[in-house]
N, C-alpha and C positions, 0 to 999 in steps of 0.2 A: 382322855382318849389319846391311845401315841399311834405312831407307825414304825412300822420297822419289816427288816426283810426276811420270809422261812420259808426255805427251798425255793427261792428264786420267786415267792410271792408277796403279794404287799398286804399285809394282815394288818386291820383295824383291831386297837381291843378294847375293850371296857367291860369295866368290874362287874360280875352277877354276882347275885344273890338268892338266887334260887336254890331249891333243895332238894333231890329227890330221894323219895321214902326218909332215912336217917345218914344222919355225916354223925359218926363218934371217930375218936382219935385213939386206936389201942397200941399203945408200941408195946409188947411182950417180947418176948422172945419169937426174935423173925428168923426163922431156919427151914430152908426149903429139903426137900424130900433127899432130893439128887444134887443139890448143886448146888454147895456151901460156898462162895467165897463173898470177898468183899463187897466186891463190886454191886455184885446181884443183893444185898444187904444193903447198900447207900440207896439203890434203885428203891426197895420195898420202902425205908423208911421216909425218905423224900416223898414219895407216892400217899404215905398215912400219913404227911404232916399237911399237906394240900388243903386246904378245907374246901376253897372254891376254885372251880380254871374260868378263863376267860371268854365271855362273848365272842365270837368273830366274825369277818367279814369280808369274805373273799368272790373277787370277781362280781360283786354288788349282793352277792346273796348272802344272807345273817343266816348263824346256827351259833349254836354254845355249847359246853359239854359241862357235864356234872359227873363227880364222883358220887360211886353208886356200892351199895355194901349189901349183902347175906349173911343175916346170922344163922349157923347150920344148929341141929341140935346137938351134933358132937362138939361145940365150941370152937367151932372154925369158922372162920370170917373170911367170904369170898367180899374180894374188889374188883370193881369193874368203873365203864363209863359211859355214861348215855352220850350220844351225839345227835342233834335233833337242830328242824328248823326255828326259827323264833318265829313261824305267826302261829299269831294263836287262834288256834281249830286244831281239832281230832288228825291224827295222820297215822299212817302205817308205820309201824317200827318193826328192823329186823334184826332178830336174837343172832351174833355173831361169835361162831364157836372156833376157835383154836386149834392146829394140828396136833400132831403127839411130841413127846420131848419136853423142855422146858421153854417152850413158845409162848409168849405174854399175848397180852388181849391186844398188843400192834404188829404181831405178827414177828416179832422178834426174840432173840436167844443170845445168853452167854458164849455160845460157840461161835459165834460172827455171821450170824444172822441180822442183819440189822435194816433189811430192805425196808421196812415199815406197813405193808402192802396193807394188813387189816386197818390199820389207821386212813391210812388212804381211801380204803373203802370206805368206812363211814363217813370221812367228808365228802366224800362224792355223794352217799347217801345223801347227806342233809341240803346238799345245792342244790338235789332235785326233790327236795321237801319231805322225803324220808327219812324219819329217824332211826338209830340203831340203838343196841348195847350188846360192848364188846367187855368181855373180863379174861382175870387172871383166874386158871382152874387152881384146885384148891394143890398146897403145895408148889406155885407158880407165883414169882415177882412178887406183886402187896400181898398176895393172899397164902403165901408161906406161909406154914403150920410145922408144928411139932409130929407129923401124921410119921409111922414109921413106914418105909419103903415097901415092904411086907405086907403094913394092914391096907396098902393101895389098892383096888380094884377098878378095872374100866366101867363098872355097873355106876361105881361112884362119881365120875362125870355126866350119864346119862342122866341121874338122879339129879345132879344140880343145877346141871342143864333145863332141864325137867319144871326146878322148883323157882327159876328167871323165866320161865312162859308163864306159870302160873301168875307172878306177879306183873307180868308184860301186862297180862289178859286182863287185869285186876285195876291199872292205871288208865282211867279217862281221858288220857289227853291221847289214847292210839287206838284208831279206828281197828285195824284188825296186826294181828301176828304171823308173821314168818323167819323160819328157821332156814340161817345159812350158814352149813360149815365148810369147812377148807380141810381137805386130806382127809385124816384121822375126824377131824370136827365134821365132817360128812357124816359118817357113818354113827355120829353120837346122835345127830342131829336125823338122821332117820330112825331112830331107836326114841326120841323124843317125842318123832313125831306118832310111834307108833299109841304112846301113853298118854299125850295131851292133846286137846283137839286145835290145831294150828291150822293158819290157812293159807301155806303155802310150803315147800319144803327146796331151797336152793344148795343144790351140790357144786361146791369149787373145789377141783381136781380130787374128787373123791374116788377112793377103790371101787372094782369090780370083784371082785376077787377077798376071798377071805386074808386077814393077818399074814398067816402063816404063808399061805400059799406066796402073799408080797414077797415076806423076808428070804423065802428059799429060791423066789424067779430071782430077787438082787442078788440073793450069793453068788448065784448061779453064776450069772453074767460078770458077777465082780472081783468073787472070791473062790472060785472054784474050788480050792485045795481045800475050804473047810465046809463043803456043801452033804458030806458024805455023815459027817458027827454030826452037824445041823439037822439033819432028817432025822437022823436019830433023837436029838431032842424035843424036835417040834412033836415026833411021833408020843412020847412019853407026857408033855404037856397038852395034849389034844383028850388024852386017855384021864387029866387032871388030877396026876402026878408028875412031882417034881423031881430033879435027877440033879445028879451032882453032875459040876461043869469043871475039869480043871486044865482044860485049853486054856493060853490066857488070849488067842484073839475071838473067843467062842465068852469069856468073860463079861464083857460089858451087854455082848445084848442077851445073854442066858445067863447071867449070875441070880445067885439065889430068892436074894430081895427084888426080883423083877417077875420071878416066877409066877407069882400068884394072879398078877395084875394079865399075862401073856394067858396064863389058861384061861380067865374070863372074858377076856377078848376072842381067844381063838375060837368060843362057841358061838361068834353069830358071821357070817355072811352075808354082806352088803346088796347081794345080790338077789338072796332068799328074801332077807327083810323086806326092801324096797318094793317086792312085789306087793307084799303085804298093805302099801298106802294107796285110798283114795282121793287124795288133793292133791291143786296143782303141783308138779317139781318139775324143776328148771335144774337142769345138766350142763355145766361148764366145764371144756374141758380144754387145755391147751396144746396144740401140736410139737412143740418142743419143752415138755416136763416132761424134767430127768427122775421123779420118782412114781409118777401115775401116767399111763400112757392110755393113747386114742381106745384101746383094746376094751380098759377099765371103763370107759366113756357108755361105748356101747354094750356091752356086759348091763349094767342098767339100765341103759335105753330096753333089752331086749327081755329083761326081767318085769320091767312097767313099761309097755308099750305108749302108755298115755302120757309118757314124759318128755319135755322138749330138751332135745339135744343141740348143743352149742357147741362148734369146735372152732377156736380159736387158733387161727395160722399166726406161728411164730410166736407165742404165748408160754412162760413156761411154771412154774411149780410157786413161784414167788408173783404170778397174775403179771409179769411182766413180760415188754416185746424183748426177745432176744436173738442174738447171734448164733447161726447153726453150731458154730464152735463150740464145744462140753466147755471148755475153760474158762472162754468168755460168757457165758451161760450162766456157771456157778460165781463170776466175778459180779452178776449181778445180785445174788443172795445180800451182799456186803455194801451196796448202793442205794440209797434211801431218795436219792435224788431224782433215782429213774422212774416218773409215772405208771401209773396202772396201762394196761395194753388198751387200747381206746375204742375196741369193740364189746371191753368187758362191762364199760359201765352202763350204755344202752341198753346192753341184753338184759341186765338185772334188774336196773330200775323198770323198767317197762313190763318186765315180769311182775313184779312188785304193784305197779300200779296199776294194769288191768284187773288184778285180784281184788286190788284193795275200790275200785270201779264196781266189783260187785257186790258187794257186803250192804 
């Protein structure tokens, strides 16, 4: 057993040995969808060489984490990581899903993301005796695949998503399931919930508002000079037909190999769906997130009246407290060091575990 200091806390560790479902070691060819370099490539391989992580024990409460794998039928191997208490009894674990982009299962990105915030959440989970598991979507950190950008679709997150409840539901040591995404992982995670029977469904900073309707409010306000072609293409992929782009700042978020994945999305609305559920969901939303605002909050509260809304003062898109300042706001994206905002963890866990009270 040693000790040593991470982020400012004093971690016990010692060796496990536990396994969950299967640990294989596949180094193939690691090539993610969008975002070849180096870097994101030492990450994925380090990540598959792991075989066990270590027990911990922070602030007197024990959890541990295990690498955790999906073999899909196309030959892609999703990676992820359970985070759970160590006593042993049945407990609620909740499935933690991933924004859009190339955001890993800690809530982080090659573009300098690096806040941590979903990691954060699961240890929080586990100090208050709930488990999680969080992964990398397919194409994302360890679970790079050879998939070409093209054959991606957003169906194929909800599906995988989808096929981690079923085995949530399938593993004895978790009393009951619930589904939490963040942004983008909202809205998979209500599509989830519409196919497996979950028993709870929590939104952090999830849209109100369809795709489309996001990308053209941000131009709007951001990009005005190129909001006028934008309609124009969002109209032609809504129609699910693609259109040539040769704007180059119209490129990255309409080029071609992105098309396919954008018309599969733009057919659901967050806010038609969500009506559609009967289980508990718990609405997180922050007062200063720069990319989902209070609007999107209640947009679902107003679609599922029976859902409890949370608005978090001075909260922003990264679940952290922040500075009314935009600059100082987004210098927290890049700060791993700065805790979760500390009204988020009460409201989740307690959601969590009055559900799981009834079961």
């Amino acid at each position: 057993m040693c000790c040593y200091f991470n982020n400012l806390e004093i971690v016990l560790c010692r060796a496990s040995y536990k396994v969950f479902w299967i640990l294989r070691i596949q180094l193939g060819a690691v090539n993610s969808i969008l975002w070849k370099n180096k870097f994101l490539l030492l990450k994925a391989m380090l990540l598959v060489t792991i075989l066990m992580l270590p027990n911990k024990i922070v602030f007197g409460q024990a959890f541990q984490e295990e690498l955790v794998e999906m073999q899909l039928p196309q030959g892609i191997l999703i990676k992820g990581t359970i985070t759970s208490p160590t006593a042993n009894k049945p407990c609620p674990v909740v499935l933690i899903i991933s924004g859009s982009g190339p955001t890993d299962r800690n809530g982080n990105n090659p573009y300098g993301i690096s806040a941590n915030y979903l990691k954060m959440l699961a240890d929080n989970f586990a100090q208050q005796g709930i488990a999680s598991l969080r992964y990398d979507k397919r194409g994302i950190g360890a679970s790079a695949c050879k998939i070409k950008e093209k054959n991606l679709i957003f169906d194929d997150y909800v599906d995988d998503a989808s096929l981690w409840v079923t085995k949530l539901r399938q593993d004895k040591r978790f009393s009951s399931v619930i589904v939490a995404g963040h942004s983008e992982g909202a809205l998979i995670g209500i599509l989830v919930a519409e196919k497996q029977p979950i028993d709870g469904l929590i939104s952090l900073s999830g849209a109100g508002e369809s795709l489309q309707k996001t990308i053209l409010r941000q131009i709007a306000e951001r990009q005005p000079q190129i909001l006028a072609k934008s309609t124009e293409i969002v109209a032609s992929l809504e129609r699910g037909v693609m259109i040539k782009v040769d704007n180059p700042e119209l490129q990255f978020l309409f080029r071609s190999g992105v098309q396919p994945f954008l018309i599969s999305e733009f057919r659901y609305d967050p806010s038609v769906e969500i009506r559609k559920l009967k289980i508990p969901i718990l609405l997180i939303q922050g007062s200063r997130d720069l990319q989902i605002n209070e609007l999107d909050a209640k947009a679902l509260k107003a679609a599922n009246g029976k859902a409890k809304l949370v608005i978090i003062e001075g909260m922003n898109h990264m679940l952290k407290n922040s500075p009314p300042n935009i600059k100082a706001n987004i210098a927290t994206y890049s700060n791993p060091n700065i805790p979760l905002a500390k009204p988020l963890i009460p409201a989740v866990t307690n959601f969590v575990k009055q559900i799981d009270a009834k079961k």
